[in-house]
KESEVEX-210453 format. One record per residue (C-alpha): residue in three letters; residue number from 1; x, y, z. Coordinates in Angstrom, 3 decimals. Example, Ala and Ser with C-alpha at 12.3 -4.5 7.8 and 13.67 -1.06 7.14 Angstrom:
PT   residu   num       east      north         up
PT      Ala     1     12.300     -4.500      7.800
PT      Ser     2     13.670     -1.060      7.140
//
This chain:
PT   residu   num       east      north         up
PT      Unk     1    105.955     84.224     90.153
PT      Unk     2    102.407     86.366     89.690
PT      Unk     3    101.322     88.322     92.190
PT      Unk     4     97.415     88.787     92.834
PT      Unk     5     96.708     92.455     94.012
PT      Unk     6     93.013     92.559     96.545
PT      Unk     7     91.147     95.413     96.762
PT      Unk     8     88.313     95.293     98.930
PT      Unk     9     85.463     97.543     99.650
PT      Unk    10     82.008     96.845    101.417
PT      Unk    11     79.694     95.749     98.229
PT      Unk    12     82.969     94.984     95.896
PT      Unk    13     85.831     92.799     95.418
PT      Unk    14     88.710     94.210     92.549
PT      Unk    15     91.583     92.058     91.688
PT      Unk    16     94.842     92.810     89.686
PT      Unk    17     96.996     89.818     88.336
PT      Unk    18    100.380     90.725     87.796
PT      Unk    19    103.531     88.770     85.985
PT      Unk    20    106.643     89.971     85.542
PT      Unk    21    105.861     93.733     86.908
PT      Unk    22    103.010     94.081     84.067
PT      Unk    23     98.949     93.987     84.540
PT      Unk    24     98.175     91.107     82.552
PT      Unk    25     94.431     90.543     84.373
PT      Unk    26     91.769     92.352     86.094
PT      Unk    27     88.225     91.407     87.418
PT      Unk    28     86.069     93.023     89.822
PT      Unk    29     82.633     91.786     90.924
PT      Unk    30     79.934     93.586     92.996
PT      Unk    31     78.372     91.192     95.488
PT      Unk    32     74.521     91.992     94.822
PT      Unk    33     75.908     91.380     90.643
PT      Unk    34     77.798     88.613     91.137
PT      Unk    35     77.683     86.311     88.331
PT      Unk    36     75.906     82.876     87.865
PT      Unk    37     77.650     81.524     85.272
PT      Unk    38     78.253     77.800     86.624
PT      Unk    39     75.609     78.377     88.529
PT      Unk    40     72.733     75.304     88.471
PT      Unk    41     68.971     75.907     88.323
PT      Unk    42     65.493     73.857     88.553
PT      Unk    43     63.449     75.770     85.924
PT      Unk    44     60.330     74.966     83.750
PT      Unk    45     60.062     75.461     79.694
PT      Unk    46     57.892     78.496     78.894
PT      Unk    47     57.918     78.093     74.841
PT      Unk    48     59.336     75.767     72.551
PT      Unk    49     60.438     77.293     68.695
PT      Unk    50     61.154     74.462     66.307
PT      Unk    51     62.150     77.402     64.072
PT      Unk    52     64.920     77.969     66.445
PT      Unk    53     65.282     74.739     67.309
PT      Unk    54     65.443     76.072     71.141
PT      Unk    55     63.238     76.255     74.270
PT      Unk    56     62.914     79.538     76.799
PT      Unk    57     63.264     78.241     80.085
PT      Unk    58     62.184     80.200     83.439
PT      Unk    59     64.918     79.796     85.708
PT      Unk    60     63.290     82.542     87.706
PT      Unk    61     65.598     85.656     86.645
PT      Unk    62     64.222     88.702     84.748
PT      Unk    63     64.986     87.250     81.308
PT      Unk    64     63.931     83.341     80.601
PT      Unk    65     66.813     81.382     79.611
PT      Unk    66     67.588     80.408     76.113
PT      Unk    67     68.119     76.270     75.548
PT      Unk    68     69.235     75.279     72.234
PT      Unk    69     68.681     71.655     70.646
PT      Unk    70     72.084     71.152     70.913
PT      Unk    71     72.786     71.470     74.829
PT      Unk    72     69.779     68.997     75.191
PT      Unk    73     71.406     66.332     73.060
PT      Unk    74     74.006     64.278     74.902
PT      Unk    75     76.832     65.561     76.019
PT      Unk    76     79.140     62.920     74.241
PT      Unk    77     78.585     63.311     70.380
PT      Unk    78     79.620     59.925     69.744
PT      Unk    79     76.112     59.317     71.584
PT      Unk    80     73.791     61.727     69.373
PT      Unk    81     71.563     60.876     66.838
PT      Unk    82     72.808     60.988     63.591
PT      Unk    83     69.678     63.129     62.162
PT      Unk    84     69.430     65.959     64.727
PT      Unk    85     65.693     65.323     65.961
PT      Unk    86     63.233     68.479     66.090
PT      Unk    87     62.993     70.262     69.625
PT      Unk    88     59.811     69.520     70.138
PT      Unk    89     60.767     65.871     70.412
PT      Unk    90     63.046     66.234     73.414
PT      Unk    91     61.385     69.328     75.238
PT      Unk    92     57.904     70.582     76.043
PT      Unk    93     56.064     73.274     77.594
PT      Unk    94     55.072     72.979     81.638
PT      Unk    95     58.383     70.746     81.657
PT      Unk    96     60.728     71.190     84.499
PT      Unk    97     64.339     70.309     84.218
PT      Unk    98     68.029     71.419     85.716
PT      Unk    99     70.203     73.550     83.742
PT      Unk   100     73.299     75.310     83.665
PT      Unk   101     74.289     78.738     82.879
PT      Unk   102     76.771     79.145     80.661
PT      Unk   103     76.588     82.685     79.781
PT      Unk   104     75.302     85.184     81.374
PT      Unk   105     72.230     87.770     80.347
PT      Unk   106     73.694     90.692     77.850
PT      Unk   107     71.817     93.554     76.458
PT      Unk   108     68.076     92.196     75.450
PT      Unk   109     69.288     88.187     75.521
PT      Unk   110     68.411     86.171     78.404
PT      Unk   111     71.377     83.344     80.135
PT      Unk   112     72.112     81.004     78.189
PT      Unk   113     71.702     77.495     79.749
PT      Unk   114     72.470     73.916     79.120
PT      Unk   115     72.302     69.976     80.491
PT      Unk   116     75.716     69.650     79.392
PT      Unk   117     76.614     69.579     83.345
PT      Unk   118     80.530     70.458     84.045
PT      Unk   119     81.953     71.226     88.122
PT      Unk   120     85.087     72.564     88.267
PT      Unk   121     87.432     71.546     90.953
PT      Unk   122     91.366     72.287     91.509
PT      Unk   123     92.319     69.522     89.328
PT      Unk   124     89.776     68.341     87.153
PT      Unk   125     86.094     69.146     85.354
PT      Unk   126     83.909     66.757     86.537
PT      Unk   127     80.964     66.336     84.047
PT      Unk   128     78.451     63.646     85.639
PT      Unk   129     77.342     62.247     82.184
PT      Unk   130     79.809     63.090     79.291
PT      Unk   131     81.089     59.471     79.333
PT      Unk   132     84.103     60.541     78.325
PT      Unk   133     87.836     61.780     79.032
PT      Unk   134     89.624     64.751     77.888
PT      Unk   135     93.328     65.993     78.579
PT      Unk   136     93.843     69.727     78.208
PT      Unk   137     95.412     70.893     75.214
PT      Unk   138     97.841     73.166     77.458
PT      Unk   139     99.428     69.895     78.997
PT      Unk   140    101.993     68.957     75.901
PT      Unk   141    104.220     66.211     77.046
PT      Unk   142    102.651     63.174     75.492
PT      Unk   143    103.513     60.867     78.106
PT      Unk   144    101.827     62.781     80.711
PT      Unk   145     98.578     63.196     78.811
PT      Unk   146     98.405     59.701     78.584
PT      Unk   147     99.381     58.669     82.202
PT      Unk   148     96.408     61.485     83.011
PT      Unk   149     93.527     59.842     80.612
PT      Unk   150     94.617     56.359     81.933
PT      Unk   151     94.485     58.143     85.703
PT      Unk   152     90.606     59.642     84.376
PT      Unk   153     89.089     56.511     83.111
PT      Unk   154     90.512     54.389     86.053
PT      Unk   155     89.274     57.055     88.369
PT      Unk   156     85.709     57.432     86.738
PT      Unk   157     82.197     55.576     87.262
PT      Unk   158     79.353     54.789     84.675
PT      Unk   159     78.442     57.489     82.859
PT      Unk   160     81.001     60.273     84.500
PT      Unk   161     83.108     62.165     82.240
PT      Unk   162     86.136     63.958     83.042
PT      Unk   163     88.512     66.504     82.222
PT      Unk   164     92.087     67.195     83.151
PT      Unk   165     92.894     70.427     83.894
PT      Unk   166     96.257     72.186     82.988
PT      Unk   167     97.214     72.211     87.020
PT      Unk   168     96.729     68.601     87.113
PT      Unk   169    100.077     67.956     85.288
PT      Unk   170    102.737     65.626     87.339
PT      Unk   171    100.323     65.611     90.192
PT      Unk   172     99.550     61.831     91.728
PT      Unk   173     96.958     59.839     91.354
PT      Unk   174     95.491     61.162     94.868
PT      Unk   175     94.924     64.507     94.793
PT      Unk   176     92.634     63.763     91.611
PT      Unk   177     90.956     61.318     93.209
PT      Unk   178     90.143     63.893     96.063
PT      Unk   179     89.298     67.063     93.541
PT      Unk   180     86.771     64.329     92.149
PT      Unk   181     85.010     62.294     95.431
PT      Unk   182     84.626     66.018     96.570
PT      Unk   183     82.970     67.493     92.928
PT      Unk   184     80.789     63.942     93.301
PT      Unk   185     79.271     65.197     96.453
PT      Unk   186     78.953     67.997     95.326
PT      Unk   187     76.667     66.622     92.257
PT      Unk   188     74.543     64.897     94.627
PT      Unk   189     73.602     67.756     97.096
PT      Unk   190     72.696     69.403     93.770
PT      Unk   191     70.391     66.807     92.671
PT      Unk   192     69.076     66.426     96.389
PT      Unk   193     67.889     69.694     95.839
PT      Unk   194     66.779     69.511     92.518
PT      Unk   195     64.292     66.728     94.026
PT      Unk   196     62.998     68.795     96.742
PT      Unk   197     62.017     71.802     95.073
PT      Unk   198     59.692     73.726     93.113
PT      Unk   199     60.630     75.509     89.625
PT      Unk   200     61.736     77.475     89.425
PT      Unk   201     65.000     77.564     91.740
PT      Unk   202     68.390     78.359     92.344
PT      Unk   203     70.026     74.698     93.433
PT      Unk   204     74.022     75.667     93.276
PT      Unk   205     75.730     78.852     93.102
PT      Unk   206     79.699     78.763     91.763
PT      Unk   207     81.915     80.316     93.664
PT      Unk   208     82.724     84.231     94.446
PT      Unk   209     85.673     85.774     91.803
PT      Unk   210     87.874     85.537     94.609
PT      Unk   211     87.598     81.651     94.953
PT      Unk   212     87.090     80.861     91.701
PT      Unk   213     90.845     82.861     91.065
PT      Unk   214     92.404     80.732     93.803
PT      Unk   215     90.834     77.506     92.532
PT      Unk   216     92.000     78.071     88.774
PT      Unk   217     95.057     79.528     88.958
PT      Unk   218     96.965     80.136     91.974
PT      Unk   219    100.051     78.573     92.545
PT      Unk   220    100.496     78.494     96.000
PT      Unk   221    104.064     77.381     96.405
PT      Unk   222    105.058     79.884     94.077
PT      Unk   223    102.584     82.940     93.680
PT      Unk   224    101.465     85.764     96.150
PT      Unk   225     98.452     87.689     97.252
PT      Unk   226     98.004     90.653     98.929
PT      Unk   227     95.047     91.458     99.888
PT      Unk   228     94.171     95.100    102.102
PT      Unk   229     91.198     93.278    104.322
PT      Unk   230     91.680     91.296    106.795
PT      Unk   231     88.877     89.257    106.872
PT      Unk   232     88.828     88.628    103.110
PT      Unk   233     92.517     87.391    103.851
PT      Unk   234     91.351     84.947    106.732
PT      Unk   235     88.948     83.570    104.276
PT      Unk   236     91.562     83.139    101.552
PT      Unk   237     94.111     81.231    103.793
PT      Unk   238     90.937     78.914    105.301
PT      Unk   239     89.561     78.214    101.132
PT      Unk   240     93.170     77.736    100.310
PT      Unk   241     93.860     75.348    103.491
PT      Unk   242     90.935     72.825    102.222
PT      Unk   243     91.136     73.054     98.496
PT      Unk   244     95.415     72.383     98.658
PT      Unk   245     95.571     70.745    102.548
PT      Unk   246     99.403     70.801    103.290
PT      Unk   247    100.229     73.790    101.052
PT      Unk   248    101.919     77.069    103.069
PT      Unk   249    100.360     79.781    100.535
PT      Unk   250    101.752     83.371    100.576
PT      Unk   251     98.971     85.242    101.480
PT      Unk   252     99.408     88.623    103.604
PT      Unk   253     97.827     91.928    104.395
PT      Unk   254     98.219     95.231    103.048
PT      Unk   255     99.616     97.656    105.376
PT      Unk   256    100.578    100.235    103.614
PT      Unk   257     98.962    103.611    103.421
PT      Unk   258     97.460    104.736    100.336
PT      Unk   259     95.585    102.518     97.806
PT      Unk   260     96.851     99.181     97.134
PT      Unk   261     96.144    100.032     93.591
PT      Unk   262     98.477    102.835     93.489
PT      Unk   263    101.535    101.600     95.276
PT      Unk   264    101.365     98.418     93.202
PT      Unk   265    100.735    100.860     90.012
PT      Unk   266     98.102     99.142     89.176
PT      Unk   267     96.077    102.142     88.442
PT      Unk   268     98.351    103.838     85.917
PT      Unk   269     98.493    100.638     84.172
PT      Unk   270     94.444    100.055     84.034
PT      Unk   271     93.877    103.567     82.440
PT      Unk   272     96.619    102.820     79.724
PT      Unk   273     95.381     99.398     79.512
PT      Unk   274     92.085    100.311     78.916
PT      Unk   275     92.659    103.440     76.708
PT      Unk   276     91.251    103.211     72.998
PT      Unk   277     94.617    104.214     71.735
PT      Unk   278     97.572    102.058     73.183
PT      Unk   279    101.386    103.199     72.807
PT      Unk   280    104.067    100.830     71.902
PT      Unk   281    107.471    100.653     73.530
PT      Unk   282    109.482    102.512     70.384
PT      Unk   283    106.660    104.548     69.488
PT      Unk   284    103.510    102.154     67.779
PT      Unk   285    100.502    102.428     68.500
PT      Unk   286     97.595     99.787     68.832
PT      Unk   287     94.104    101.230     68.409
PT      Unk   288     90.745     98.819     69.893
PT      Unk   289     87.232     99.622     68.818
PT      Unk   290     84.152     97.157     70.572
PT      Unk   291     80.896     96.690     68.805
PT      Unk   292     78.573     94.439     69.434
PT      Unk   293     79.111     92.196     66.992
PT      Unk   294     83.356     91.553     67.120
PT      Unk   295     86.170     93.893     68.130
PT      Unk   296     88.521     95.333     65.730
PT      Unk   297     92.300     96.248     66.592
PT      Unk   298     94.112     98.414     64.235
PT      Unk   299     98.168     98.438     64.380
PT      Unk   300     99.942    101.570     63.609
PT      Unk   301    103.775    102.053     63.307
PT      Unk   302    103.170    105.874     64.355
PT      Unk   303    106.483    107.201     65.398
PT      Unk   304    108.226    103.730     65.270
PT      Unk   305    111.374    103.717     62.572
PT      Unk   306    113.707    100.892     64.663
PT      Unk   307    114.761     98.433     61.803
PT      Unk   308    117.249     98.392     58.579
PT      Unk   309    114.270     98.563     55.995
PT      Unk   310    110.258     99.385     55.780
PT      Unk   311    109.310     95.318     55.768
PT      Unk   312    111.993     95.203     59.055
PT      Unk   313    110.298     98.080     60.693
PT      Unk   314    106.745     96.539     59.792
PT      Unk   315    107.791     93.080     60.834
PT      Unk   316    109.047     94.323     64.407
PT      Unk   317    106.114     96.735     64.807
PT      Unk   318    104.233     94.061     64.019
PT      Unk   319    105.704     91.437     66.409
PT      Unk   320    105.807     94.320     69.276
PT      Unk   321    102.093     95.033     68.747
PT      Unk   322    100.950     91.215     68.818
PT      Unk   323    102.497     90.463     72.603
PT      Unk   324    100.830     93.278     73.848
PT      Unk   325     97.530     92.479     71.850
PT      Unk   326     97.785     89.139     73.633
PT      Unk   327     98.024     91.235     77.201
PT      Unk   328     95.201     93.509     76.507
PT      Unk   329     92.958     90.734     75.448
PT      Unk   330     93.553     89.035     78.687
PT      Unk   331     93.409     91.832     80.787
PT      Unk   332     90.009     93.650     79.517
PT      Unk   333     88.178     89.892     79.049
PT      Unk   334     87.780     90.306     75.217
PT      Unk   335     85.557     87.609     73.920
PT      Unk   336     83.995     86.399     70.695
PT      Unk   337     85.621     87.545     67.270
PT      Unk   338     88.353     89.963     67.002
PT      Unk   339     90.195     91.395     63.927
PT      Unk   340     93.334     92.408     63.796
PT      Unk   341     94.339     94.801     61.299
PT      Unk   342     98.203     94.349     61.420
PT      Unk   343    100.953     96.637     59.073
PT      Unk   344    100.910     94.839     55.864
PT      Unk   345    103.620     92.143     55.201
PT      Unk   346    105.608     91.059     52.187
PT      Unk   347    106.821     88.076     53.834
PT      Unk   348    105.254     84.946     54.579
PT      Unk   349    107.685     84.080     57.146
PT      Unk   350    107.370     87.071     58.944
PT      Unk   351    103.376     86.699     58.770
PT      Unk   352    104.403     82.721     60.444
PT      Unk   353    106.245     84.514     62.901
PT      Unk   354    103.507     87.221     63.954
PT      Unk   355    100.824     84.275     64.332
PT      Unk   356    103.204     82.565     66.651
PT      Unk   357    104.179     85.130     68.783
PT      Unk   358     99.983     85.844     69.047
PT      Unk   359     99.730     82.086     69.908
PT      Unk   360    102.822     82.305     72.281
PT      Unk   361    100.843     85.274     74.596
PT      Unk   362     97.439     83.712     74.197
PT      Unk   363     98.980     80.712     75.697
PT      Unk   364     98.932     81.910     79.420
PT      Unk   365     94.769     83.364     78.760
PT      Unk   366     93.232     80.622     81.018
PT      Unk   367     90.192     81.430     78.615
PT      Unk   368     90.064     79.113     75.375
PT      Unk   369     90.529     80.896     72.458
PT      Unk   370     91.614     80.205     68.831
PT      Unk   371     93.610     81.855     66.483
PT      Unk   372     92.100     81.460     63.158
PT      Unk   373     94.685     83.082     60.406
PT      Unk   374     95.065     85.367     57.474
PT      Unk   375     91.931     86.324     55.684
PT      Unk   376     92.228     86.887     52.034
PT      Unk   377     92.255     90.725     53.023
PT      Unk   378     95.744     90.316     54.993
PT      Unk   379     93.663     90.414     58.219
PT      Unk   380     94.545     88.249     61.360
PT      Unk   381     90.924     86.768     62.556
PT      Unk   382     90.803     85.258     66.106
PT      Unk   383     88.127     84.197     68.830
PT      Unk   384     87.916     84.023     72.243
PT      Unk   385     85.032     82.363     74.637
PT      Unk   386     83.672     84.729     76.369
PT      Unk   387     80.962     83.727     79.018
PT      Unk   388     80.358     86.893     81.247
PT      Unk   389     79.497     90.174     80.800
PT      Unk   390     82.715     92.649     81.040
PT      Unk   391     84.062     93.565     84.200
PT      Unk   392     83.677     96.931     83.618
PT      Unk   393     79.954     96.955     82.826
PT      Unk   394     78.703     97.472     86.357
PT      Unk   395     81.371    100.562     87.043
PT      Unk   396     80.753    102.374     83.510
PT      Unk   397     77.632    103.802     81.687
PT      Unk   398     77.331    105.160     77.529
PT      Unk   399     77.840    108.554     77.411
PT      Unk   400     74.607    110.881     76.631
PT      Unk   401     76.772    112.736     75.011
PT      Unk   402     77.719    111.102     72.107
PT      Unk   403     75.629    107.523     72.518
PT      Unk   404     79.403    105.597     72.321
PT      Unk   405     80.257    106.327     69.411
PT      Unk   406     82.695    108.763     70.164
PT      Unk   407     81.370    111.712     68.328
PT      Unk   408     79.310    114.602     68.828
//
């Protein structure tokens, strides 16, 4: 059972995810920051770079938006062109089209934006033309992967292309086919408005963090939320009632009197969680360091001397240090490439067995990610998609101090 901890305040929503007594994920969202990835726009190409092979799109945000060839081409690569053609043959300048964010703006880069349409619903991705249908890779029983692709390209018309989500597993052949009339109406209201108006223009917005948790990844036969507003409650148990009609979801109000962050101790857990310097159960230590080009973790066997010889205590430092590298990736939204700098093995099979147990936690990350493997320097190299700015960003600031670097 997980448990989703609501905080609630008048301009922001925080939200604690918690299995098994531990804090495994936390987002927060201010309403006048709240993000747009998902979120569909009507904008108008402002320069074309062959160089680049991209296009700078006004969607009518501070930055423009940055296109590449590749999101132009069809979504389906079966149906590209062999030779990649130049961007100046599919895009030009004064141009309007709809696009998609799929990241949002960071530092001096604008959104990045695509064609490569996608609505998520309960069940399924509904991509309007992919022409194609995927399983996910989380669903492992190949007899159900099949009875869901054979479910998706009954289901689908034309061009449509459509994914199965992870929830969609044993479910019948009717609740898909409601996720995906409902995600078709949606497309069309989109492209209603797309018609009407002038570039450039916001034509869908995805939903609020709250809904979009509850649409992913709430279970509502088995999980709980708590939430300490009332009204944000009401609207939970009304979203819930006609996304899962039929359901009897376990949603109730805080009524306790301090901070639903302390009595659940959450807040304990987010300052350790989010500390630099992390300490293992038996006395190791993980260390993180951000930059802006990949995140490094260093793993340290500090005051840790629990096994029978040096490779033992390595191996179990080790295999300690990777479960809870698995939780603190999830919880503080890590994305693009980390290092991890693990003790040094002897052993292949213990190496085997420290990239499994890294595989095993990044299993439950509803996030894709991908562990790579050893480098040649003994280093374990992984990535992670990462698609909006950290949930931190809008609640911290770099020190003047020291510029973030730590050092004065």
């Amino acid at each position: 059972m997980k448990q989703l901890i609501v905080h609630c305040e008048p301009e922001t929503i925080q939200m604690a995810l918690i299995e098994d007594d531990r804090l495994v994920e936390y987002a927060a969202e201010r309403s006048r920051e709240q993000s747009i990835v998902g979120s569909f726009y009507k904008g108008k190409v402002v320069n074309v770079l062959p160089g680049m092979q991209a296009a700078f799109v006004d969607i009518g945000l501070k930055k423009n938006a940055f296109l590449y060839v590749d999101d132009v081409l069809h979504p389906h690569l079966e149906k590209q062109p062999k030779q990649k053609p130049s961007i100046t043959e599919l895009l030009s300048v004064g141009q309007e089209l709809v696009v998609q964010v799929m990241k949002e703006a960071r530092g001096g880069k604008g959104a990045r934006v695509t064609t490569h349409f996608s609505l998520p619903g309960r069940f399924i991705v509904f991509m309007p033309n992919s022409d194609y249908v995927a399983v996910s890779k989380k669903i492992a029983k190949e007899a159900e992967r099949l009875r869901l692709k054979m479910i998706g390209e009954r289901l689908r018309h034309g061009e449509e292309g459509i994914i199965m989500r992870t929830v969609s597993e044993e479910e019948p052949v009717e609740a898909v086919l409601g996720d995906l009339e409902w995600l078709r109406l949606e497309w069309g209201r989109i492209q209603e408005r797309a018609a009407e108006a002038s570039s450039p223009a916001l034509l869908h917005r995805d939903l609020g963090i709250l809904q979009r948790f509850i649409r992913d990844a709430f279970d509502p036969d088995r999980d709980e939320m708590i939430i300490d507003c009332e009204r944000d409650a009401r609207e939970a148990k009304s979203y819930l009632a006609d996304l899962m009609p039929g359901s009897n979801p376990k949603v109730r109000v805080y009524e306790g009197k301090g901070h639903i962050f302390q009595s659940y101790g959450i807040e304990d857990q987010l300052k350790a969680g989010f500390s630099r310097q992390i300490i293992l159960p038996g006395g190791g230590t993980i260390v993180v360091d951000q930059t802006e080009a990949l995140t490094v973790i260093d793993v340290n066997t500090a005051k840790y001397t629990g096994g029978d010889s040096f490779e033992d205590t390595v191996t179990k430092t080790n295999l300690l240090a990777a479960r809870e590298i698995a939780r603190i990736i999830r919880l503080r939204d890590i994305g693009g490439m980390i290092i991890v700098d693990f003790i040094d093995m002897e052993e292949e099979e213990h190496r085997r067995e420290v990239i499994a147990v890294m595989e095993e936690g990044m299993r439950k990350d509803r996030t894709k990610s991908f562990v790579v493997g050893w480098t040649k320097l003994g280093l374990l190299e992984m990535t992670r998609k990462k698609a909006r700015e950290s949930f931190l960003a809008p609640f911290s600031r770099i020190c003047k101090a020291c510029g973030g670097t730590g050092m004065v």
